[in-house]
py3Dmol code that shows the C-alpha trace and the ligand (Angstrom):
import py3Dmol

protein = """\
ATOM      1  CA  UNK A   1     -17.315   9.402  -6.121  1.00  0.00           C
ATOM      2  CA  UNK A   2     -13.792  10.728  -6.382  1.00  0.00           C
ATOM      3  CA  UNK A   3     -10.648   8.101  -5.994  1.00  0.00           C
ATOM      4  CA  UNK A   4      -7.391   8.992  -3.845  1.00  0.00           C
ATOM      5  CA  UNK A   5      -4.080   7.813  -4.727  1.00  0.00           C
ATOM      6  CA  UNK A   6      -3.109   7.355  -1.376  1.00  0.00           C
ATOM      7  CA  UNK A   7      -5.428   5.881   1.290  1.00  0.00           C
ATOM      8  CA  UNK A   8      -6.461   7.762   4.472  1.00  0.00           C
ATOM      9  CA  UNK A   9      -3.404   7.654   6.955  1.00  0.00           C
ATOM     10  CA  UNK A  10      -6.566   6.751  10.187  1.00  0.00           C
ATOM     11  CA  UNK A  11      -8.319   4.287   8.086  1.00  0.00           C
ATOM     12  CA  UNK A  12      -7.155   3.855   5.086  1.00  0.00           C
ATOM     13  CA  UNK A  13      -9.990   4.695   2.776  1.00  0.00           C
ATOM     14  CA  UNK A  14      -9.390   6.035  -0.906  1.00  0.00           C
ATOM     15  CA  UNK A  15     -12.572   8.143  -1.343  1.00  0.00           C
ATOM     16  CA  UNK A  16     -14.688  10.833   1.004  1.00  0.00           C
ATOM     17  CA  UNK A  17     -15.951   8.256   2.937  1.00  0.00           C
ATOM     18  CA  UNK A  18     -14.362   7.605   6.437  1.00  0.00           C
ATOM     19  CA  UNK A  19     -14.559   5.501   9.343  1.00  0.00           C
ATOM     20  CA  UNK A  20     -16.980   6.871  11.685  1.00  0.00           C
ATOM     21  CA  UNK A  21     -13.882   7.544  13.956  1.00  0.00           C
ATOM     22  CA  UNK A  22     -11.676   8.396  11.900  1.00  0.00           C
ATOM     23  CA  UNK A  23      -9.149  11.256  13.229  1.00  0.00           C
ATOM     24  CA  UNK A  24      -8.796  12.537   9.606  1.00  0.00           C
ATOM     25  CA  UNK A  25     -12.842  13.005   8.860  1.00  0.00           C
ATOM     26  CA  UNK A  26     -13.432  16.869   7.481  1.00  0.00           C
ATOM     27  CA  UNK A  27      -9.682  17.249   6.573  1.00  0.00           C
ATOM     28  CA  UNK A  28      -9.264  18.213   3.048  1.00  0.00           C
ATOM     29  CA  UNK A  29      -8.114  15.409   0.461  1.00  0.00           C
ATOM     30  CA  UNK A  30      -5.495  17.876  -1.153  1.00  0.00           C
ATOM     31  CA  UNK A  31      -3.869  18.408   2.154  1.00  0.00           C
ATOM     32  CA  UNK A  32      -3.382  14.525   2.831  1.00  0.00           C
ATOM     33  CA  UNK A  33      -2.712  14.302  -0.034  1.00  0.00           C
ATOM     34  CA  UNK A  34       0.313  17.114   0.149  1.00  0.00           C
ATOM     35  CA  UNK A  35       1.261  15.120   3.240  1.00  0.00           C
ATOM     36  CA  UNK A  36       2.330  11.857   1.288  1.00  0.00           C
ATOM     37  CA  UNK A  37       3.572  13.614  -2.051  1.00  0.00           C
ATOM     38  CA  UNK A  38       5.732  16.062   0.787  1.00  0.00           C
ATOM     39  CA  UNK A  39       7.465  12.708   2.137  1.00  0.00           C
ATOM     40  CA  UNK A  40       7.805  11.084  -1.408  1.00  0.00           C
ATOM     41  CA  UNK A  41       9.623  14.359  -3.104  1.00  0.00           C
ATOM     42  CA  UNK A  42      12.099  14.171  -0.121  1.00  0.00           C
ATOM     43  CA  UNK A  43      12.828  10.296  -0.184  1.00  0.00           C
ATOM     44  CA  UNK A  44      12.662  10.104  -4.103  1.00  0.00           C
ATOM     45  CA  UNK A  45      16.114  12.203  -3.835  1.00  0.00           C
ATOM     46  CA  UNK A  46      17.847  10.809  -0.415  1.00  0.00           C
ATOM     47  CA  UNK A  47      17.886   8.363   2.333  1.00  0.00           C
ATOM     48  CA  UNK A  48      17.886  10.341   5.237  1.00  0.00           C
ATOM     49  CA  UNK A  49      16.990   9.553   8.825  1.00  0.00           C
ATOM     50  CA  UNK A  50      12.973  10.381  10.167  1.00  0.00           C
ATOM     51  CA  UNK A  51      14.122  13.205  11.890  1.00  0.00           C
ATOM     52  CA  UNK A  52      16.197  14.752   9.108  1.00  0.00           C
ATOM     53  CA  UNK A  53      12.948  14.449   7.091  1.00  0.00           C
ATOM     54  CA  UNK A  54      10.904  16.133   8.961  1.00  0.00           C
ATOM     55  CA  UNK A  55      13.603  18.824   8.934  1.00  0.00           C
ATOM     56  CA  UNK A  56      13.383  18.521   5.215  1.00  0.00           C
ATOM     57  CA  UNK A  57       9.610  19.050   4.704  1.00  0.00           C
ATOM     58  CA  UNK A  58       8.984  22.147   4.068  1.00  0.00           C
ATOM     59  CA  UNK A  59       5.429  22.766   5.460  1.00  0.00           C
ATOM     60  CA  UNK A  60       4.784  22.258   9.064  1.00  0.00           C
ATOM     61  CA  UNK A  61       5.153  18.387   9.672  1.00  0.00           C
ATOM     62  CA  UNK A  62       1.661  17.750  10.775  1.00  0.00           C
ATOM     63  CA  UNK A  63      -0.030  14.815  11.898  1.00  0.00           C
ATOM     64  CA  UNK A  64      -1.051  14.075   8.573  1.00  0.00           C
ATOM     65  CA  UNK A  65       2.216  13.553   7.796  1.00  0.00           C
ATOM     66  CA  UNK A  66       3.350  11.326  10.668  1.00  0.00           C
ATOM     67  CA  UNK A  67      -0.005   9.437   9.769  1.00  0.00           C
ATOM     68  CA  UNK A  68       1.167   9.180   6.049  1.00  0.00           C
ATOM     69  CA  UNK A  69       4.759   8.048   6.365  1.00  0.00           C
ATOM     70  CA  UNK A  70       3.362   5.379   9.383  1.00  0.00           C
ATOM     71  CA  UNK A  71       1.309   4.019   6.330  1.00  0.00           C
ATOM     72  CA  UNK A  72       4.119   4.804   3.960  1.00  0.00           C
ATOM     73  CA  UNK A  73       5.990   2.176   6.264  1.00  0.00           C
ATOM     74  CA  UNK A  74       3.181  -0.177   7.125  1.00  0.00           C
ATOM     75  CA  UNK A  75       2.723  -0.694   3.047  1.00  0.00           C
ATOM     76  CA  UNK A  76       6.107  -1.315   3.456  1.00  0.00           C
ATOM     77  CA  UNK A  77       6.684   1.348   0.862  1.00  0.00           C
ATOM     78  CA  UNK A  78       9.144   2.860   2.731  1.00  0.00           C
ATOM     79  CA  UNK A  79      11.872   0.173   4.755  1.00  0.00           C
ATOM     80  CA  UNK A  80      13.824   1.937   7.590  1.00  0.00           C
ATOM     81  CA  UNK A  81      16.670   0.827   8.868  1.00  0.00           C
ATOM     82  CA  UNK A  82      18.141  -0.526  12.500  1.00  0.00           C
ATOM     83  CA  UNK A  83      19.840   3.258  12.360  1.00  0.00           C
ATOM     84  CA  UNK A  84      16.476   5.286  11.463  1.00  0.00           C
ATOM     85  CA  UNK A  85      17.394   5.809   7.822  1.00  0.00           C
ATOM     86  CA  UNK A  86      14.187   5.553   5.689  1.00  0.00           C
ATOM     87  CA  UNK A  87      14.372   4.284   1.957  1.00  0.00           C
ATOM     88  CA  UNK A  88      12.013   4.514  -0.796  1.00  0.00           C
ATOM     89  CA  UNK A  89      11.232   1.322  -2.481  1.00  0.00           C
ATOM     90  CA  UNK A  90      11.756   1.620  -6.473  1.00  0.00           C
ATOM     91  CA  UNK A  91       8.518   0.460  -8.283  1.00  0.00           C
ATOM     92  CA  UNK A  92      10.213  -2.685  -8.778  1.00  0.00           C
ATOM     93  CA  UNK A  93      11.248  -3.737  -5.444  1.00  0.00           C
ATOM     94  CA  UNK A  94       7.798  -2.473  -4.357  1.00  0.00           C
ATOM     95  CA  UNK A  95       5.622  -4.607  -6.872  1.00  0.00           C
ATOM     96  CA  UNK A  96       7.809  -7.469  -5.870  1.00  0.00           C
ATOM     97  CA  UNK A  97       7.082  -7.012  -2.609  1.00  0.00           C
ATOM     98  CA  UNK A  98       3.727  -6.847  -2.648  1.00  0.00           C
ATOM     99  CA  UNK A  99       2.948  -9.545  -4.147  1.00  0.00           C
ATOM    100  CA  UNK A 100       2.389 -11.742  -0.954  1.00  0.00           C
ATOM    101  CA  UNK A 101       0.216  -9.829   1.315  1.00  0.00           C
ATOM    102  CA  UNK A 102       2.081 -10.060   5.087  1.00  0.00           C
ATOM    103  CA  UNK A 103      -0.952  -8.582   7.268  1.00  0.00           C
ATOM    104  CA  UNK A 104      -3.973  -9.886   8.185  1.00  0.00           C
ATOM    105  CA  UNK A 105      -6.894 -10.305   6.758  1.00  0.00           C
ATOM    106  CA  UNK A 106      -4.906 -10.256   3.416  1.00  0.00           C
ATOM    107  CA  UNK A 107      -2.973 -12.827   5.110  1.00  0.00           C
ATOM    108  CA  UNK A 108      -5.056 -15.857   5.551  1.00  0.00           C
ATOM    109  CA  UNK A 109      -6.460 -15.387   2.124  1.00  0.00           C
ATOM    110  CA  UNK A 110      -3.487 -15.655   0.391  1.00  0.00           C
ATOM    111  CA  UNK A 111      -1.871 -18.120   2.255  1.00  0.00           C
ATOM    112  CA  UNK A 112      -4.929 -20.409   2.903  1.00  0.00           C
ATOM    113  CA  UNK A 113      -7.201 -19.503   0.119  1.00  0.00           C
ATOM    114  CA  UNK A 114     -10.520 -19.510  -0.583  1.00  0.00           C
ATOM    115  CA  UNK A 115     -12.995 -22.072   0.683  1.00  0.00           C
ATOM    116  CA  UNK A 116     -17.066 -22.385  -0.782  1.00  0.00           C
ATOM    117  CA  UNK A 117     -19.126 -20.002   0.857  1.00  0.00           C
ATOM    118  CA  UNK A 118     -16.965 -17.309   0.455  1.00  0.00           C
ATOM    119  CA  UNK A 119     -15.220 -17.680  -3.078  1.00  0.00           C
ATOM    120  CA  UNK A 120     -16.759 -14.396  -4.413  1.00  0.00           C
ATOM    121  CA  UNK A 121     -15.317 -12.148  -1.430  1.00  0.00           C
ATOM    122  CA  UNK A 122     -12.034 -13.713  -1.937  1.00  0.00           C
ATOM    123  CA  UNK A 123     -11.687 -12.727  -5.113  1.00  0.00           C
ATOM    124  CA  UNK A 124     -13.106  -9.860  -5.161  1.00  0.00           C
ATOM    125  CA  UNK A 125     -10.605  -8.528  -1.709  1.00  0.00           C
ATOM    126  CA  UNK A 126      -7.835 -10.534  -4.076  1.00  0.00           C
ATOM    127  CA  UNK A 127      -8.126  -8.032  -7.104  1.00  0.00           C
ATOM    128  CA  UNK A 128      -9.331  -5.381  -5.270  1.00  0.00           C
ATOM    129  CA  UNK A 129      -6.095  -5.284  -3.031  1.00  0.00           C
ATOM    130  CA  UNK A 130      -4.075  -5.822  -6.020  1.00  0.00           C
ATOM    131  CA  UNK A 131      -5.061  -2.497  -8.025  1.00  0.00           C
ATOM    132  CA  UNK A 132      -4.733  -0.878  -4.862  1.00  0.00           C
ATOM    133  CA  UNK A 133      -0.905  -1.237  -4.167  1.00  0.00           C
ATOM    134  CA  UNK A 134      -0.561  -0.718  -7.868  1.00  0.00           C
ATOM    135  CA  UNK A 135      -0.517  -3.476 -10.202  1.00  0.00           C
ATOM    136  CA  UNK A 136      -1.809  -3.578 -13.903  1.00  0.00           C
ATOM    137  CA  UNK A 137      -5.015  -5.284 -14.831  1.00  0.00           C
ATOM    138  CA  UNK A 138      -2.550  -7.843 -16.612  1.00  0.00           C
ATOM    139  CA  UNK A 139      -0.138  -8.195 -13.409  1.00  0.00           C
ATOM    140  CA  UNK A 140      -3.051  -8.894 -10.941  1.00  0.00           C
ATOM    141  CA  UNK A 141      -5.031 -11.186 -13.549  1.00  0.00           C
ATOM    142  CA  UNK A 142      -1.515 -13.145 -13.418  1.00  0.00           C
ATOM    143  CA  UNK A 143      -1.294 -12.971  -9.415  1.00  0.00           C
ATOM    144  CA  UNK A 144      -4.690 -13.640  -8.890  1.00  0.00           C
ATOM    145  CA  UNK A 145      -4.947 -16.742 -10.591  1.00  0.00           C
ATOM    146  CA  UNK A 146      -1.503 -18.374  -9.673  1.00  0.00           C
ATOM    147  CA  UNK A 147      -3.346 -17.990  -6.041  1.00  0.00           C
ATOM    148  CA  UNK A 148      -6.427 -19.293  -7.617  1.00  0.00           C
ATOM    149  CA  UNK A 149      -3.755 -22.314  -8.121  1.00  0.00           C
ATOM    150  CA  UNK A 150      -1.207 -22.421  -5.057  1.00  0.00           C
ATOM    151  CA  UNK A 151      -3.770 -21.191  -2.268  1.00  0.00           C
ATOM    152  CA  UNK A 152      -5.642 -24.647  -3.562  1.00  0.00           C
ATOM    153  CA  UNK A 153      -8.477 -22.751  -3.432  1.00  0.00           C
ATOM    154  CA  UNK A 154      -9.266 -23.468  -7.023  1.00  0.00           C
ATOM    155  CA  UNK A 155      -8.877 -27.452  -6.163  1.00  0.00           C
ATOM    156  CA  UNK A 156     -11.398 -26.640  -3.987  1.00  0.00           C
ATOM    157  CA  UNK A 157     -13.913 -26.330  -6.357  1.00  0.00           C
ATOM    158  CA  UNK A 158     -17.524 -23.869  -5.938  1.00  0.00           C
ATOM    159  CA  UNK A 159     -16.930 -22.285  -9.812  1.00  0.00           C
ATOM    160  CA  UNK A 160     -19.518 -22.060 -12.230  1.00  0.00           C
ATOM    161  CA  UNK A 161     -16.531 -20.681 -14.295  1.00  0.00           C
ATOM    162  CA  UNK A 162     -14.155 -22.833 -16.731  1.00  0.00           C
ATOM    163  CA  UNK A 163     -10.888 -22.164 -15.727  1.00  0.00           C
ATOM    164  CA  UNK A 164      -9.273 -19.718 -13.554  1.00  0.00           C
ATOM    165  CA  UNK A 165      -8.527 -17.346 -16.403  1.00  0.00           C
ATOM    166  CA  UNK A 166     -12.311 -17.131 -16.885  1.00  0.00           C
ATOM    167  CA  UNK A 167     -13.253 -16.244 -13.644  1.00  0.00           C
ATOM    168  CA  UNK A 168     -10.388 -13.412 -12.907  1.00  0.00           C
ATOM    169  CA  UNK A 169     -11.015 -12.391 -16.331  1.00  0.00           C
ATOM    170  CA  UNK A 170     -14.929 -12.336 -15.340  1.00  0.00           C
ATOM    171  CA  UNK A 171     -14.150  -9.999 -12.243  1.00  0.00           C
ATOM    172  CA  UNK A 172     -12.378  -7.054 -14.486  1.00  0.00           C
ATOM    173  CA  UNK A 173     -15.141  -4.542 -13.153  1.00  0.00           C
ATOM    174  CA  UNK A 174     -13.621  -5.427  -9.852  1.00  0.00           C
ATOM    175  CA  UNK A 175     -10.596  -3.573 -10.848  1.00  0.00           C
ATOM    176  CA  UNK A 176     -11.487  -0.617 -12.941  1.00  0.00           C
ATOM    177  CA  UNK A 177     -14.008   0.535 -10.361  1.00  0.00           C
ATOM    178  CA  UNK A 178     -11.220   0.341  -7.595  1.00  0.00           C
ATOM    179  CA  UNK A 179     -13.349  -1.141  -5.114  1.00  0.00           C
ATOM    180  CA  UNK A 180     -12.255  -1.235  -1.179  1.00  0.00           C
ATOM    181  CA  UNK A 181     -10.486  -4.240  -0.322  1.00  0.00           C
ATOM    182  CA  UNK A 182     -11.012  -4.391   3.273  1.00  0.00           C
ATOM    183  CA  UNK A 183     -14.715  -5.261   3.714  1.00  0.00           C
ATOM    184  CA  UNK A 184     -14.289  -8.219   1.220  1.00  0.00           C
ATOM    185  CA  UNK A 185     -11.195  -9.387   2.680  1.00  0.00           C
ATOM    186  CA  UNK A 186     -12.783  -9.532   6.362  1.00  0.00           C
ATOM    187  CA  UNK A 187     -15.881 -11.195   5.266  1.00  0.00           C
ATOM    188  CA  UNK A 188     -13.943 -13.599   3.515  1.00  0.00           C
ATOM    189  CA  UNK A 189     -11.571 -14.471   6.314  1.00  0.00           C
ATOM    190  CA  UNK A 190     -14.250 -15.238   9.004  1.00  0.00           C
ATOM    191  CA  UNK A 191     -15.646 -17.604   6.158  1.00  0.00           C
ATOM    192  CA  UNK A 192     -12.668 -19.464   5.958  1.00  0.00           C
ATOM    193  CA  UNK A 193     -11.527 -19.387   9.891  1.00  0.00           C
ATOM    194  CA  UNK A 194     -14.500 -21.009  10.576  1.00  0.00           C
ATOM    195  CA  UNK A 195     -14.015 -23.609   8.043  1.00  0.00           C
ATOM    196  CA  UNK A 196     -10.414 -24.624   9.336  1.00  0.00           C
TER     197      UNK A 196
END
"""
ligand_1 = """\
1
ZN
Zn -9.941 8.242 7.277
"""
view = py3Dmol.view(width=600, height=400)
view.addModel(protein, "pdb")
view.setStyle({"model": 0}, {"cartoon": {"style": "trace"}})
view.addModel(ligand_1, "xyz")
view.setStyle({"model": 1}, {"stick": {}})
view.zoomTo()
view.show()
């Protein structure tokens, strides 16, 4: 199955398969697609308000577009400021950023970490989320086991594996197939709110 760069502005899948209600079901990948690599080309040159953007954009500004710069901004991809003015994040700042996930159910697994019962979800939504906003295997092998360590969740023992290395290390295929992160995560998270 075919992998997007971007995920879906309704429901933030990266391949043909949608939410059931999903507003963007039966819309072409190229032109969601266009819609984020429209508002990128524009903000990769200027800082400019929302409305001089859409002004800017060539093609019709569609609801695809106000879908993909909504996620552009949720991602936190794109900061805007008090007066409007949106701004691009450089990789840098971006991968810096990212690397504590602010929104739920992301949230609770990074901050609380892991608990038995639910150590292979974690993981899995852990890796999984970090190939998604764009780190290297070698960058999220690093991430995911300093949260293996400062979550505790590696304290809390449940590993048939040696060290922490060894199990992120063990998980690669998690990674290279680009697995959703959502499912995991969520599954996960009730695991561990139940266990607090
Ligand atoms: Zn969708």
């Amino acid at each position: 199955m075919p992998r997007f760069h971007y995920p879906c502005p309704g429901c933030r899948t990266t391949n043909s398969l949608h939410d059931a209600s999903c507003r963007f079901e039966g819309t072409p990948w190229p032109e969601i697609e266009n819609a984020y690599t429209d508002i990128i080309a524009v903000l990769t040159t200027d800082e400019i308000t929302e409305a001089a953007l859409r002004t800017e954009v060539h093609s019709d500004w569609s609801d695809r577009h106000k879908g993909a710069l909504e996620t552009l901004k949720r991602d936190r991809r794109v900061e805007q400021d008090n007066d409007g003015t949106l701004r691009l994040l450089t990789a840098a700042e971006y991968k810096e950023l990212v690397s504590e996930p602010t929104n739920e159910p992301m949230r609770t697994l990074y901050e609380y970490g892991s608990v038995p019962g639910c150590h292979d979800h974690a993981v899995f939504a852990m890796i999984a989320w970090y190939e998604m906003v764009g780190l290297s295997w070698p960058e999220t092998r690093e991430n995911v086991v300093n949260w293996l360590h400062s979550s505790g969740t590696w304290a809390r023992g449940g590993f048939e594996e040696p060290s922490p290395e060894a199990l992120v290390e063990g998980k690669r295929h998690v990674y290279e197939a680009g697995y959703g992160w959502k499912q995991a995560a969520q599954e996960a998270k009730a695991v561990i709110d139940r266990s607090r």
